[in-house]
Every structure is written in structure tokens, then in C-alpha cells.
N, C-alpha and C positions, 0 to 999 in steps of 0.2 A: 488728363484721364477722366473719362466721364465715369460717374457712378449713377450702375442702370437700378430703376427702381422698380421696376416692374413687379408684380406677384405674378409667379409661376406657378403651373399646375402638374410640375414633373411630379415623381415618388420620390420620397425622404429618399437619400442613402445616406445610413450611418458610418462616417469615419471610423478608416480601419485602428485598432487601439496598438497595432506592435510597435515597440522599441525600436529605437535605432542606436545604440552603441553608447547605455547610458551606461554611466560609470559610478559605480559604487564605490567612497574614500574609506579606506579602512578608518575604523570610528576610534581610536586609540590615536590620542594627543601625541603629536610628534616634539621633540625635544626645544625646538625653537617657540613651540606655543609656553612650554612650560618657562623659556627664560623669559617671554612677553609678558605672565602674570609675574615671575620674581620680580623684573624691573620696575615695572611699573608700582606693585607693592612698596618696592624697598624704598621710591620714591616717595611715594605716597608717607612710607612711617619714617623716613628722614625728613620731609616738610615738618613735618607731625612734632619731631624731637626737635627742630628748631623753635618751636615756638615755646619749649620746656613744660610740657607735658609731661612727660618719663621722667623729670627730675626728682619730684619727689620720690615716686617710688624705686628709683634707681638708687638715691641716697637711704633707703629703708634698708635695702638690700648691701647694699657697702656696708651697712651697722651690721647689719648679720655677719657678714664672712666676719668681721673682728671678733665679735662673739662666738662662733663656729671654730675661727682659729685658736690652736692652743695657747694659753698665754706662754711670755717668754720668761725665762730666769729673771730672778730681781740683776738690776744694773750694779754691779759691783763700786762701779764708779762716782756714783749720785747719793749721799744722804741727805734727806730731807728734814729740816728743825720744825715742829709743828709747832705752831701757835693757836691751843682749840681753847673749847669753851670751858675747862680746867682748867685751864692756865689761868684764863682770864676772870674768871671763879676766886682764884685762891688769890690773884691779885687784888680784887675789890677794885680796880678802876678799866678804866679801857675809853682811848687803847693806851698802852702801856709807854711809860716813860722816857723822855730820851736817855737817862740815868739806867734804869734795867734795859732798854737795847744794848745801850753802850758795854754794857756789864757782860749779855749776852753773846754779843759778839766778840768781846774779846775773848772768853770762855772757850769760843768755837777754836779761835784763832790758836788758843793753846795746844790743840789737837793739831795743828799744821796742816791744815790744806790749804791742797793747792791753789783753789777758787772760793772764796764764799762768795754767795750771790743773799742780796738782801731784797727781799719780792715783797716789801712793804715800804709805802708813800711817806716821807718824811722830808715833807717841805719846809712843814713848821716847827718849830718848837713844842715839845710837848711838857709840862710840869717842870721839874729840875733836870740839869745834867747836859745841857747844853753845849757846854763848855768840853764836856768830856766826851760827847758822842761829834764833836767837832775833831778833838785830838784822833780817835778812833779812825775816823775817814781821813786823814789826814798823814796817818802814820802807816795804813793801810794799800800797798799797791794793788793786792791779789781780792780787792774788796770790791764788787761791781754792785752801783744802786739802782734804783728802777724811775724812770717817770714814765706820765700818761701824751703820746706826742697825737694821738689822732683823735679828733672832736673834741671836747673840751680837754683841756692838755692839764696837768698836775707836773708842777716843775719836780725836778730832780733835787736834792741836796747839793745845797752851792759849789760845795768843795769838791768832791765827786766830780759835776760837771765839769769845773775848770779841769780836771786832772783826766778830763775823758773816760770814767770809769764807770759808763752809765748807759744803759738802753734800756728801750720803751717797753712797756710790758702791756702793750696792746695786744688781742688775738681778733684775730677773724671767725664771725659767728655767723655758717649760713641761714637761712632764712626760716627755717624749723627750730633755729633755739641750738644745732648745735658744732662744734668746734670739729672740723676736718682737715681744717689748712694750717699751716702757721708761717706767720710773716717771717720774714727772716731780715729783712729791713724797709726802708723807706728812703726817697730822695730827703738830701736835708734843705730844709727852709729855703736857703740861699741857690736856692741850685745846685751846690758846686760839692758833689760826690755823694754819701749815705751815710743816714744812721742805722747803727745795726741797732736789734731787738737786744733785749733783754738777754733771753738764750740764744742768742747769738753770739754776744758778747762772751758771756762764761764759756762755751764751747772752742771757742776761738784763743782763751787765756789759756787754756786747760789745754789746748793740741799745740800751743805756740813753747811749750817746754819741748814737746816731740817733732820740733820744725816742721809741725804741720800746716800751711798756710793756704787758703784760698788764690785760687791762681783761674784766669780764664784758659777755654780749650775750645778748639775748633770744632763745629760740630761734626758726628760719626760718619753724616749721608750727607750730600748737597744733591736732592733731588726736589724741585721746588709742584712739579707736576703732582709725585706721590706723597707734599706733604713734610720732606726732611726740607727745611730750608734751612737759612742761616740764623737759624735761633742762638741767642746767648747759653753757651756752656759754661759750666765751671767747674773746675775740678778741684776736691776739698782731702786729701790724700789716696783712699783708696778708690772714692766714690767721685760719679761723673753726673752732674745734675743740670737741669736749666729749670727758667720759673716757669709757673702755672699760667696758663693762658688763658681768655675768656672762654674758650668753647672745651675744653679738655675734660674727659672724663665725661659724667651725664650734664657738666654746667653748661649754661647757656647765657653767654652774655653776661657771667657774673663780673663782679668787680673786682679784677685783679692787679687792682694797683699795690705801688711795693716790688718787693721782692717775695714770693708767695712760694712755697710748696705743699704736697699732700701731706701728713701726717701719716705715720706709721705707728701707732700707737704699739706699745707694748702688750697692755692686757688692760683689765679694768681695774677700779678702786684703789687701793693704795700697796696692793701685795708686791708690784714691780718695783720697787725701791723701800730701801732702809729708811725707816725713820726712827726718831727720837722726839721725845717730847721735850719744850722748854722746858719742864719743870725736873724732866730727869735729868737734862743736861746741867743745868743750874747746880743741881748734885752731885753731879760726876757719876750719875747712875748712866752709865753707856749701855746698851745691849750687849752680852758675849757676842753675838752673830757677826757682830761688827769688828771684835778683832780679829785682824791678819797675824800678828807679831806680838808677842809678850814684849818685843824689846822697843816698839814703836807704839807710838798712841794710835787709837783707835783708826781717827778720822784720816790719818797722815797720805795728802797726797790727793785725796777723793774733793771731789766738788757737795762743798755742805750749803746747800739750800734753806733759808731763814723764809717763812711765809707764813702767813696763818690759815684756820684751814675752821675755825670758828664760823659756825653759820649766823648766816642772819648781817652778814661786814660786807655781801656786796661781792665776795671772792670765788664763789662758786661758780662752776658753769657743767654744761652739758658735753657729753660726750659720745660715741658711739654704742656705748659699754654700758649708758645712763640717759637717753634720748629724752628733753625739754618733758617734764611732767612726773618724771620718774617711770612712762610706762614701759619703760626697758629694763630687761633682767639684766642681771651682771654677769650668766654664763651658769652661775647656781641656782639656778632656779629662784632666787630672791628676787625681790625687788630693787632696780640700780637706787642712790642716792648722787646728788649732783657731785661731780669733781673741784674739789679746792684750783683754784688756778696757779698754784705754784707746783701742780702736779701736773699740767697739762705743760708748762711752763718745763717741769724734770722729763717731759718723755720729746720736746722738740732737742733739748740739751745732748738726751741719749742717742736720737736718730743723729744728731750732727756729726756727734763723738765716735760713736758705733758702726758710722757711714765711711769715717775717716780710716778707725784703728785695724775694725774688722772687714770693711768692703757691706755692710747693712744695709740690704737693699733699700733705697730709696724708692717711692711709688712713679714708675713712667704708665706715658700712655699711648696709644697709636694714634700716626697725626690724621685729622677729620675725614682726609680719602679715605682712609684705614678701617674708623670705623663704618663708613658706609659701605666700604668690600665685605663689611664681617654682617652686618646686616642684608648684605642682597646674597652672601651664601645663604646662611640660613632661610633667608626665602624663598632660594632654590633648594633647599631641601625640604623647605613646609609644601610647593608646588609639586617637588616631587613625588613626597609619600602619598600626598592623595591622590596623585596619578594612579602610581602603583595599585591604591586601593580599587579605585576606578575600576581597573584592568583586570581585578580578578575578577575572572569568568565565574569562579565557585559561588561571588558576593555579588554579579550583579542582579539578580532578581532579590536578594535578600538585605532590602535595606534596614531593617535593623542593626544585624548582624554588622554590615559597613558601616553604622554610624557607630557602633562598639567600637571599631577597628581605628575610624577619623578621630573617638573621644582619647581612647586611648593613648593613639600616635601624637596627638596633641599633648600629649601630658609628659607621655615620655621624653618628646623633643625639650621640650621646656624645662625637664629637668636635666639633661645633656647641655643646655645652655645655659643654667645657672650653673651645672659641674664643670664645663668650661672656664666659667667665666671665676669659679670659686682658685680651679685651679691657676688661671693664671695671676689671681688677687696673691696666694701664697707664695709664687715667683714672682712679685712685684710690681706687679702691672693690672691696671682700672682698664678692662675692657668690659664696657655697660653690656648688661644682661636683659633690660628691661625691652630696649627697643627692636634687638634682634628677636625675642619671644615675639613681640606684635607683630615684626614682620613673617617669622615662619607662620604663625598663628592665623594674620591676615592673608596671607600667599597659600593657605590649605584653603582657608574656606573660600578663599576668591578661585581660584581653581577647581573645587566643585562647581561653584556658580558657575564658572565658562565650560566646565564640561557638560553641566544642564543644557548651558546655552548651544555649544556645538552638538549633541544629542538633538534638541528640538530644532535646528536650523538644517539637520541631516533628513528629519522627520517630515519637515516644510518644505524643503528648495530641492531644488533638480539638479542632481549632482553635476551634468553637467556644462549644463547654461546657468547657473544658480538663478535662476527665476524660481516662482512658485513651481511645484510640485502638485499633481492631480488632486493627492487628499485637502491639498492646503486650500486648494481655488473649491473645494467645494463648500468648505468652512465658510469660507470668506464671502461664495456667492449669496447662501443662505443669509448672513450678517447682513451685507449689503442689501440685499432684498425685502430682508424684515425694516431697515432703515429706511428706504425708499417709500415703503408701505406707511410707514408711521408717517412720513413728509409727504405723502404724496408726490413723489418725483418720478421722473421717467428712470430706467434702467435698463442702460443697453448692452450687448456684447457683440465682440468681432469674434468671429475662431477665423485664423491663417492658417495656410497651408504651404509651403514650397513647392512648387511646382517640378514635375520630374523629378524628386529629389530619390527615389530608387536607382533611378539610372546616374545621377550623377555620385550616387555613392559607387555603384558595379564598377565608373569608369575611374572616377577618381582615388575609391579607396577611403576605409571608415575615417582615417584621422583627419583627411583634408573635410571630408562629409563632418566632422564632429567641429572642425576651425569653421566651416560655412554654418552650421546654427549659430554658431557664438555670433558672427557678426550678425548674420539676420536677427537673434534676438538684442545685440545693440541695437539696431537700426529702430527695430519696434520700439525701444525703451522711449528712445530720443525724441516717437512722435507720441508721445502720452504726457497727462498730467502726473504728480505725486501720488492725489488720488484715487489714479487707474492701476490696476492689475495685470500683470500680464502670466499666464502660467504655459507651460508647455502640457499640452494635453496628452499627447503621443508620440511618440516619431519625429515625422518633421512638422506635428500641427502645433497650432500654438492658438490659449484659447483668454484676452480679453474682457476683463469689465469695467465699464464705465458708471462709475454711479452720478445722478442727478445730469443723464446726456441724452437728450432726446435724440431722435433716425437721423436729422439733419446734421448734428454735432458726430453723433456716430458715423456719420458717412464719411466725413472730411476726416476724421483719423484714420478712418480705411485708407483712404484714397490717398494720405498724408504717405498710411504705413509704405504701400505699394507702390508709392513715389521713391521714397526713400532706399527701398531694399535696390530697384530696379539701379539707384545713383550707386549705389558701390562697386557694379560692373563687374560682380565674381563671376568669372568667365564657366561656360557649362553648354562645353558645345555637342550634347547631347539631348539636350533639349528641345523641345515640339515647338514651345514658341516661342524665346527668346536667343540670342548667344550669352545671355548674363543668366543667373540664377534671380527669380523673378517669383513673387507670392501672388495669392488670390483670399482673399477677404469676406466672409459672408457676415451680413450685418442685420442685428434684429434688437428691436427695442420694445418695450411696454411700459405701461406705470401700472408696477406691483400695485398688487389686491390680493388679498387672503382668500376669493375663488380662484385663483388663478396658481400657475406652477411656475417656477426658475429651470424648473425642469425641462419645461414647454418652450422654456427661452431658447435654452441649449439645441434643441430639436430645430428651432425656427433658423437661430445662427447656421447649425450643420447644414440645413434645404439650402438657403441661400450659397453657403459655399460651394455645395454640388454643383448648385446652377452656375456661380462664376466659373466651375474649373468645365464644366460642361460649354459653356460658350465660348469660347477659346483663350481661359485661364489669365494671368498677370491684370487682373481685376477685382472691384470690389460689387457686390450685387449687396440690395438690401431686400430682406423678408420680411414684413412682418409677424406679429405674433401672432400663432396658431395655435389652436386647440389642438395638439399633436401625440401619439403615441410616446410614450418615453422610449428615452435611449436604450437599445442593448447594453 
């Protein structure tokens, strides 16, 4: 097809401007855009929470619910023997003798429990009394001692060992400084089965009178898809547990070796168990609080815990209730002090016992699918509400008023998901609060942004060839033409037209007329660069820019476009000059100058098209640029 280049001396006609069966989408997000921003979101803040980001402050928030929750009744079961900085005062040495432990513990033993646990290192020899704190351990079944079995290890007392009456009194300290977990054992040395912890050990003496024993149990689901697989269960009388996993909860990738569970802490500081000091015991001064029976001692029956609780020994640690620095309250508005470790040591004892006699909830969690369902709700509901806002007619001219509305909904949500999340912390169950907030949070404000975005693409593109839109190509010619100017480049345009396209709408009818732009304006795209522009200008015109394309470059896209439309072979046997549905191309170029108009452009392109559909159409004519009247 040749392109005539001729200048003609017809009169302009300006293309008619009516519509042809353009479609306006109602501007209101439909439900499937709203799960596109949740998923994506959720995605986004589950990458996010893998790489433990939210850890911290998701462990901030675990210390609160402990604090928020009310503490529990002291443990009936558990009395504690302190060993503080009075004791060890009125002693004049430290730390204290094998002669006064020996002395101590048998003291205890006179009260008849069921369990003493001894939560102090006694490898070596200390002063006198050797002999007799050997007889002690010796003569002792219900006596459990302690060593240190992970990183630098602190033997047990010999005898003890040999008689198996010993676990480790290690704890797991996460990486803020404080105690969450508690081991409950570890593989032993040799491979060949476990050593149990410390409070392991006593829990397990102390329920072995009530033939309570540790037994494996099948797990509840075997769904591996949503996450129930075949994890180790175990059932400890009334309670049903398995260990802690690297990803559970807000951890990521921690270190879960052992045998590990969440802790349940009772409450804070020392109010959740009976204590006694060594030095009233040593007296026979017992607490009244402590007796059950005038016709029984005291302690008879209860697990008496020996530990020291002396600052400055090394035994302190952190807790929920006292977070690494002291900068956590204790519930009363005080300032926390660190936790003795034989008191961290009495509240894993309590959960074991507790878990057994009374059913004491154990902490579960939902397996990882779980939590990323409870994270992409919630971001379908932060997607939601700003819809919603969106959509109120009364707010959309009033943006204030709507960012009131998005601050608000923000806040409230977030607090609906820490009350969730509080709530199921009291039923037993770590579902993180921190990263389902980020995603409703991030899923409201990305959701504005695509409503902006689908708002201004409504505002730009033709609803129904999505090309540019009239207002847009006029934005854009202006840009273009101030650039051109600046570079000195030619700048050209084609405006199209469909040829007969009134009558092949009458014959064919709007929807087939509305499927024929769409591929004509395919066919246009496919002969353009990135660069180029194409907008529908009216109807069935369509109107072209090319920047940095001189008349000759201009031409061969005409001639490309009018190539192309003619190959699709949309049949239009109504038609003057083809049996296909066929375009005509007017083509005009200039190199912008600030005397000159874009305007003038447009006028120059419209002559030329006259003149192709005037010579017998399915062609492309090029005009140059004219000094020309502007467009009506």
C-alpha cells in the first residue's frame, strides 16, 4: 500500500466527536480486587515475619498479656527454702557449708515431703561436713540434685548421679535477656534416650505416687497440607503436649533443641508460692499459712524446693513479669526485680504438675498454614474497611473527614487484634498479634493506593478499549511537545478512523461494533513503539503520537497500522470499500517551536484523514503542518 504524500487544497473537516457505546465501570472495587490487595499484603507481611522482624515486638506483647493477666492462687503444692542475703549475713561465709546444707536438708526432710529438690551446685567439697552431706544423699530417695549439662557443664554430686537423682538446671534464655521456654530435657550424651531437667525430674517423682507417668499419644489431626502432621505427642495425665518447634509462636528459626515447651507462668515475683527462709526453717519458725493439719507437719507431702535467691550468685534471671534491665513492671505499678532461678524453676514444676492433676492449660499454637490464614483474614478485613470508607458517597469529597475515619478504623482494628489475640493467650493458645496488625494495617493503606490508582486509570483510559482516554492524550501531547521542543525533534501524529464504522454498527449491532474497536485498537498497539501513544479520540477515531518520528517514520506506521487492521479480515459486508472492516490514517509531523501550536498538529493530522477517507478510504495520506484554524 502506497502512502500518498501529496498536499491538498481541500477544506479542514473536523471529525465528528460522538461516542460510540463507551462504557462507564462502576468506580467501586469489586470483591475479588479487595482479596488481590489482602493476598498479596499477607504475602508480603508473611515474607516479612520470616525473616523475624515481628519478633521482638511480638515477645513485648506476650509479656504484657502475663502482666494484664490476673495472677493465679499460690501453688499449694510447691514450697520454696530461700537462701538470701540474710541468711548468708548472719552466716559470715558463703557459700555455705556442706555441714549446714546437710543440717538443712535433713531439717526439711523432717517435715516429710514428698520431693525435695536441691537447685544449688555442689560438686565440691565445701568447709566441713563432707561426710555427713554424703550420708544425706545417700540415705535420701525422694532427694533430686541439680548439674549444669549445656555449655560449660557443672557435675552433679557423685552419689546423686549414680542413684539417678539428678537433672540439669539449665533454662533457655531468648535473645532479649528473657525466659519463655522451659526445657524439659535433652538427648543424653551417648545417644541412647534423655536426660530430664531439673523440674522435670521433681514433677515426675511427685506424680509417680498418683501413677502419673509420661506416656506417648498419637497426634489429634494427621493433616500434613494444613500443617497437623505427625508431630511427637505426649500425654502427661490430664494434659496432651508436643515440643516447641523452630517457627511456633512469633520464633523464627530459634533454637529448639531438647525437649522445649512455652511456659505458663503463674504471676510475677515471689507471691505464687510459699516460701520460708533458711534461717526460719533452721528455727522451726514455719509460716501458719503453711499448715494444712495440726496433726501433720507442715511441709508433709508438698515439693520443698532449696535454692538461693541472694543477689549478685549468678541465679537471677528475667522474666515476662521483670524484662532484662528491670524496665518492666510487676503488674503494680513498681518496678520488676530479676527472678531467682529456682523460682522460674517452681513455676515449670507447677505447669507440669498442674497440667497433670488439674488439666492446666499447656501454651499451643496454630500450625504455620494457620497462622498465615489468621494473617490474610485480617488483611481482608484492613482491605475491607477501606473499601467501605472509599464508598461512602457522604466522605468522598471530604478528605479529612475520611482520613478521620481510615485513622480511626486503624486503631480500632489493632485493638480487636491484640483483644483476640489477648483472648486466646487466656485459653491457652500464642496466636502473634504483631504481624496480623501489619498486615490489616498494610492491606488499608495499600488498598487506598489501588483505589487512587483505579480512580486515576478511570480518569485516563477509555473504558472501553483501555487505551488513553481524550483528557489523557491531551496531557500527554502537550509533555511531549514541550520535550520535542527542548531536543529539537520532529513530532508526529496519525489520527484513524474505521472506515464505515456507522453502518457496521446498524448492521452488526453495538456489542459486536464494541469487540471490532478492541481488536482494531490491538492491531494499532502491535504496530507502535513503547514510546508511542495511542488514545481513542471519539467513536471509532483513534488518535496517535509519536515523539522523536519524522513524516517518513510517521508514514510507515500508518501504512504498518492499515496493513495490519486490513490482516484480521473482520468481515463488514456493509462496507463502500472493503469486505473486511478497513482504516484510513491522516499523517502530520513538525519539529515543535514555541511559535508554533500542537494544536495546529491535530488540525494538520484531521485534513489529511479527510483527504484519505475522501479518496477512497483504507489508506494513509500524509499533511504537513499548517498554520490552521483550531479544532471545534
Amino acid at each position: 500500500m502506497d502512502v500518498n504524500f501529496n498536499v491538498v487544497s481541500t477544506p479542514l473537516l473536523v471529525g465528528s466527536m460522538s461516542l460510540n457505546q463507551v462504557h462507564t465501570p462502576d468506580s467501586k472495587l469489586r470483591f475479588s480486587q479487595i482479596a488481590k490487595v489482602a493476598l498479596g499484603t499477607s504475602i508480603l507481611t508473611i515474607l516479612t515475619s520470616l525473616t523475624g522482624v515481628f519478633q521482638s515486638p511480638e515477645w513485648s506483647l506476650w509479656d504484657k498479656y502475663f502482666i494484664w493477666r490476673s495472677y493465679e492462687v499460690q501453688d499449694p503444692n510447691i514450697v520454696i527454702v530461700t537462701i538470701g542475703e540474710e541468711d548468708a549475713n548472719e552466716l559470715g561465709a558463703w557459700p555455705i557449708s556442706d555441714q549446714l546444707l546437710a543440717d538443712l536438708i535433713k531439717k526439711v526432710d523432717e517435715q516429710e515431703p514428698r520431693v525435695i529438690g536441691l537447685n544449688l551446685f555442689r560438686n565440691l567439697p565445701i568447709d566441713n561436713g563432707k561426710e555427713e552431706l554424703d550420708e544425706v544423699f545417700s540415705s535420701m530417695p525422694h532427694l533430686i540434685g541439680t548439674k549444669k549439662a549445656v555449655g560449660t557443664e557443672v557435675a552433679a554430686p557423685e552419689i546423686l548421679e549414680e542413684k539417678g537423682q539428678i537433672g540439669f538446671s539449665d533454662l533457655v534464655i531468648d535473645p532479649d535477656g528473657v525466659v519463655r521456654r522451659a526445657l524439659i530435657s535433652v538427648r543424653s550424651k551417648n545417644g541412647e534416650g534423655a536426660e530430664a531437667s531439673f523440674a522435670t525430674q521433681i514433677a515426675l517423682n511427685y506424680l509417680k505416687e498418683d501413677d502419673i507417668i509420661v506416656e506417648p499419644e498419637p497426634p489429634p489431626l494427621r493433616l500434613p497440607f494444613f500443617g497437623f502432621n505427625d508431630r511427637e505427642y505426649l500425654r502427661l495425665g490430664k494434659v496432651r503436649f508436643r515440643p516447641l518447634e523452630s517457627n511456633d509462636g512469633s520464633y523464627v528459626r530459634v533454637d529448639n533443641g531438647g525437649y522445649q515447651l512455652l511456659l505458663n507462668y503463674r504471676g510475677g515475683g515471689s507471691q505464687n508460692f510459699y516460701t520460708v527462709s533458711m534461717r526460719a526453717l533452721m528455727k522451726g519458725e514455719i509460716p501458719a499459712e503453711l499448715v494444712q493439719n495440726v496433726n501433720q507437719p507442715p511441709l508433709k507431702d508438698r515439693i520443698v524446693l532449696i535454692g538461693i535467691t541472694a543477689d549478685g550468685n549468678g541465679t537471677t534471671l528475667f522474666t515476662p513479669y521483670n524484662r532484662a534491665g528491670g524496665s518492666r513492671n510487676n503488674g503494680s505499678g513498681e518496678q520488676g526485680e530479676a527472678t531467682p532461678g529456682v523460682f522460674i524453676h517452681a513455676h515449670i514444676i507447677s505447669q507440669l504438675i498442674q497440667g497433670a492433676t488439674e488439666g492446666r492449660a499447656f501454651f499451643k499454637v496454630l500450625p504455620q498454614q494457620g497462622e498465615w490464614f489468621w494473617i490474610f483474614a485480617w488483611a481482608i478485613a484492613g482491605a475491607s474497611s477501606r473499601w467501605l470508607v472509599l464508598n461512602i458517597r457522604s466522605l468522598s469529597q471530604q478528605v479529612a473527614i475520611q482520613n478521620i475515619f481510615v485513622v480511626t478504623g486503624l486503631g480500632v482494628g489493632s485493638i480487636v487484634i491484640v483483644t483476640c489475640s489477648y483472648t486466646a493467650f487466656v485459653f491457652g493458645w500464642w496466636i502473634p498479634a504483631v504481624p496480623a496488625i501489619c498486615g490489616f494495617v498494610a492491606a488499608s493503606l495499600i488498598m487506598g493506593s489501588y483505589h487512587n490508582y483505579e480512580v486515576q486509570k478511570l480518569a485516563t483510559l477509555d473504558a472501553l478499549t483501555q487505551v488513553a482516554n481524550r483528557r489523557y492524550f491531551d496531557e500527554y501531547l502537550y509533555q511531549a511537545w514541550w520535550k520535542c521542543e527542548k531536543e529539537q525533534k520532529p513530532l508526529s501524529l496519525i489520527m484513524c478512523d474505521i472506515d464505515h464504522f456507522k453502518l457496521y454498527n446498524d448492521f452488526y449491532g453495538h456489542q459486536v461494533g464494541d469487540r471490532c474497536l478492541k481488536q482494531v485498537v490491538n492491531s494499532i498497539q502491535q504496530s507502535l513503539r513503547d514510546s508511542d501513544l495511542v488514545a481513542r479520540y471519539g467513536g471509532e477515531e483513534f488518535i496517535i503520537v509519536l515523539p522523536n518520528t519524522d513524516e517518513l517514520g510517521a508514514a510507515h506506521v500508518a501504512e504498518r497500522i492499515c496493513k495490519k487492521v486490513a490482516e484480521l479480515k473482520v468481515e463488514h459486508e456493509k462496507s463502500l470499500t472493503s469486505p473486511f472492516v478497513t482504516v484510513s490514517c491522516g499523517v502530520s509531523s513538525v519539529t515543535a517551536h514555541s511559535q508554533l501550536s500542537p494544536v495546529e498538529l491535530i488540525a494538520s493530522a484531521d485534513r489529511a484523514l479527510y483527504v484519505a477517507k475522501a479518496e477512497g478510504r483504507n489508506q494513509a495520506i500524509y499533511q504537513p503542518y499548517q498554520n490552521l484554524p483550531p479544532l471545534k
